[in-house]
C-alpha positions in Angstrom: -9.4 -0.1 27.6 -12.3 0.8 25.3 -13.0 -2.4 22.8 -10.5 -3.1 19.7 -8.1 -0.8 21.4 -5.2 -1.4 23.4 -2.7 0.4 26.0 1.2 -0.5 26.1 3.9 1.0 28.3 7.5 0.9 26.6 9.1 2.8 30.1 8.6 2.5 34.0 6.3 4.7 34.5 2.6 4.5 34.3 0.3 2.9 31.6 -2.5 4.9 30.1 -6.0 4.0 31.9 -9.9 4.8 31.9 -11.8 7.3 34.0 -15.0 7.3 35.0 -14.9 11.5 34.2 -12.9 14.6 34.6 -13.2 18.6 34.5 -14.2 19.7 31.4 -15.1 16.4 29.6 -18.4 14.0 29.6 -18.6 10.6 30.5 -15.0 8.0 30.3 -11.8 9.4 29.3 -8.3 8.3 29.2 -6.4 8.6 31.7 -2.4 9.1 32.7 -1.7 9.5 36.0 1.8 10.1 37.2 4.9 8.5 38.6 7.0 9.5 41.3 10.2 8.1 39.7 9.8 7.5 36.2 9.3 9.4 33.3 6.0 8.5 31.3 6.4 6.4 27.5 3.1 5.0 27.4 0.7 4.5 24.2 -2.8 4.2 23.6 -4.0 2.6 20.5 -6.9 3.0 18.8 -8.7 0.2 16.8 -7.7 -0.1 13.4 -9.2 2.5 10.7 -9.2 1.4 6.9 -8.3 4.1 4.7 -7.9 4.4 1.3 -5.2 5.7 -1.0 -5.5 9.5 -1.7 -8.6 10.0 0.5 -7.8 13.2 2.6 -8.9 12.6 6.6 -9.4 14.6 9.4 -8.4 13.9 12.6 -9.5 15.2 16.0 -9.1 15.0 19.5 -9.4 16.5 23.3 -6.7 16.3 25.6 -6.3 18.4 29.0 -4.3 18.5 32.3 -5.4 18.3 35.8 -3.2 21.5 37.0 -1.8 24.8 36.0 1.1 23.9 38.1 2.6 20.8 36.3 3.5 20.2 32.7 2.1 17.2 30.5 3.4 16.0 27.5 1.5 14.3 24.4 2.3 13.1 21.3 0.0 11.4 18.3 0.9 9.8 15.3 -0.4 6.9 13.1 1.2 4.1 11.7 0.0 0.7 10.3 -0.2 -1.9 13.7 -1.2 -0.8 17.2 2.7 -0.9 18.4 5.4 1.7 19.1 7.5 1.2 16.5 4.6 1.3 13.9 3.7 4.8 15.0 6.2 6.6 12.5 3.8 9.5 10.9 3.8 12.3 13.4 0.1 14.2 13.5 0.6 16.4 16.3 3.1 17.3 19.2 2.3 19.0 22.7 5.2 19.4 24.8 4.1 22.1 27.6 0.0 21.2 28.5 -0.4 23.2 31.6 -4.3 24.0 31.3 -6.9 23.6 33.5 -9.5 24.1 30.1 -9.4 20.5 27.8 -8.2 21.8 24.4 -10.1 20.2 21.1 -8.0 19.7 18.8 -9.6 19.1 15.1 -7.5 20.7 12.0 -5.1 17.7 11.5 -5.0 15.8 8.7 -3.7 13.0 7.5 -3.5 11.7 3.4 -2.8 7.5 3.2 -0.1 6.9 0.1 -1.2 3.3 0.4 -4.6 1.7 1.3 -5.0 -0.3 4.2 -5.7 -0.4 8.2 -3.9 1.8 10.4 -3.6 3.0 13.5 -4.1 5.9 16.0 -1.3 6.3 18.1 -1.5 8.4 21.9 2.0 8.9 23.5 1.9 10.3 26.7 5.9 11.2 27.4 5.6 13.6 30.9 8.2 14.1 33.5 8.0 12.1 36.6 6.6 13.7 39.6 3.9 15.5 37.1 -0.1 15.4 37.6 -2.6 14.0 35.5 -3.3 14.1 31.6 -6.4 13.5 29.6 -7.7 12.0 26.4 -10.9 12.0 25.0 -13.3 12.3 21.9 -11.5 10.9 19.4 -12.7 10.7 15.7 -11.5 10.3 12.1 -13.2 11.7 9.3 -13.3 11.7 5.8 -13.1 15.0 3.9 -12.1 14.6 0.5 -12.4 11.2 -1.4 -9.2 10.4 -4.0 -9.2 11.8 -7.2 -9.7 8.1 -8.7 -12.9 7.7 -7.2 -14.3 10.8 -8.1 -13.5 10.7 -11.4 -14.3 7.1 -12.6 -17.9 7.9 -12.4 -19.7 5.9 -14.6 -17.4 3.0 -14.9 -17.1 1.8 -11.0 -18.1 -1.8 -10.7 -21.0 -2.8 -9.1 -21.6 -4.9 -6.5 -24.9 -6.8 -5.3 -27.4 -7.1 -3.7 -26.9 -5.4 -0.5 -28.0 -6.4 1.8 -27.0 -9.9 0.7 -27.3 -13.3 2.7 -24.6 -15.7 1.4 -23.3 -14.6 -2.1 -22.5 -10.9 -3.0 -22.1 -10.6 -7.0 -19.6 -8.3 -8.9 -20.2 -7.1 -12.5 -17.2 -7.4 -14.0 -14.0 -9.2 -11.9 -11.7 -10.0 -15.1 -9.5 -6.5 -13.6 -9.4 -7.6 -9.7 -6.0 -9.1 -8.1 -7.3 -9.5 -4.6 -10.4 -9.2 -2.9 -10.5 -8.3 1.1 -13.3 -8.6 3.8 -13.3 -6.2 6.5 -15.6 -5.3 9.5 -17.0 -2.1 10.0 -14.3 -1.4 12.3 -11.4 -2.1 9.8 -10.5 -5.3 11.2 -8.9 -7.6 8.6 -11.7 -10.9 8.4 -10.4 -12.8 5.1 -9.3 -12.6 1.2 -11.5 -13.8 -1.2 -10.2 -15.3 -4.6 -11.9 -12.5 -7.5 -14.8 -14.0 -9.0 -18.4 -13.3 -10.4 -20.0 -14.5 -7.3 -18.3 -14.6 -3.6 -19.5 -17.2 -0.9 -19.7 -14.9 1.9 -22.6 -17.6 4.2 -20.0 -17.9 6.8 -19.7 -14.6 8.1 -21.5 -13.6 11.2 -24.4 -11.2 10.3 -23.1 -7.8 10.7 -21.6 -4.9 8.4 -18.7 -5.6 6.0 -16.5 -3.9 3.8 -15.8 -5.2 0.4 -12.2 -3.9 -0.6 -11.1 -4.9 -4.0 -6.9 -4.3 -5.1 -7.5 -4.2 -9.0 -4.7 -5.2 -10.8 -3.3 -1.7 -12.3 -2.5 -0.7 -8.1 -6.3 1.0 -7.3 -8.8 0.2 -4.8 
């Protein structure tokens, strides 16, 4: 699996995989390839995505089959950990792919009610005795930013210097209930007590994400 992602397989039948290429797509894919016996119930995950409270995203995708003959069956939803059970938001459902041309999907859209890392979920649910599907290109984007961070303007709390070394500085931290570090993949790295200055000499050089919880339930 691709890095900070993962593959799980809650049936008998086969677990999603990579492929060097396919028809119709460039470069490694996912693959599922079928099973004689067994229905598929696999997922892919992808790594975990921190999104913010009212921010609107768009999500897209390519998926395709390897005949015209047999039927494959997707499903995609997001939830907050990289497990089956997790994956309770539905974003899209394809239940007849019989296509020799990979479709792109890109119109769906998903709006976070609570801030926080989650989670792309890939079922692949075929019948056994199918062919092969395909999963590719996979992206999550931003397209409107919450009506509390547009509006503030003037008043958002500054944070310096960045770059920074080993302290980062915040104006004003009387309001702050919790302070989290994140990578630039979403991956939870530590909480951080609120304060004026923040000892941050131990982390790895990189790019982080400074999420503060203020006390009145924003971010």
């Amino acid at each position: 699996m691709p890095i900070c992602t993962s593959a799980s397989n809650e049936g008998s039948g086969s677990i999603w995989d990579v492929r060097p290429a396919a028809p119709g797509f460039t470069g490694k894919l996912l693959e599922y390839s079928y099973n004689t016996l067994f229905p598929a119930n696999t997922w892919f995950y992808t790594q975990g995505i921190n999104l913010v409270k009212g921010n609107t995203y768009s999500i897209g995708y390519k998926y395709g089959n390897n005949s015209t003959t047999y039927t494959e069956k997707l499903k995609v939803a997001i939830g907050t950990s990289p497990t089956a059970a997790a994956m309770t938001t539905t974003i899209g459902n394809y239940p007849s792919i019989s296509t020799l041309t990979p479709i792109t999907e890109t119109n769906k859209t998903f709006k976070p009610t609570v801030s926080g890392v989650y989670y792309l979920g890939f079922q692949a649910y075929s019948d056994p005795k199918q062919d092969h599907l395909y999963l590719d290109d996979i992206k999550v984007i931003t397209i409107a930013l919450a009506t509390d961070e547009t509006s503030h303007g003037e008043n958002l709390l500054k944070i310096y210097p960045n770059p920074f070394s080993e302290f980062v500085n915040i104006s004003e931290f009387e309001n702050i209930e919790k302070i989290l570090i994140t990578d630039a993949s979403g991956r939870f790295i530590k909480t951080v007590r609120p304060s004026k200055s923040l000892n941050l000499k131990n982390l790895s050089k990189g790019l982080y994400l400074i999420n503060l919880q203020m006390k009145d339930g924003s971010v």
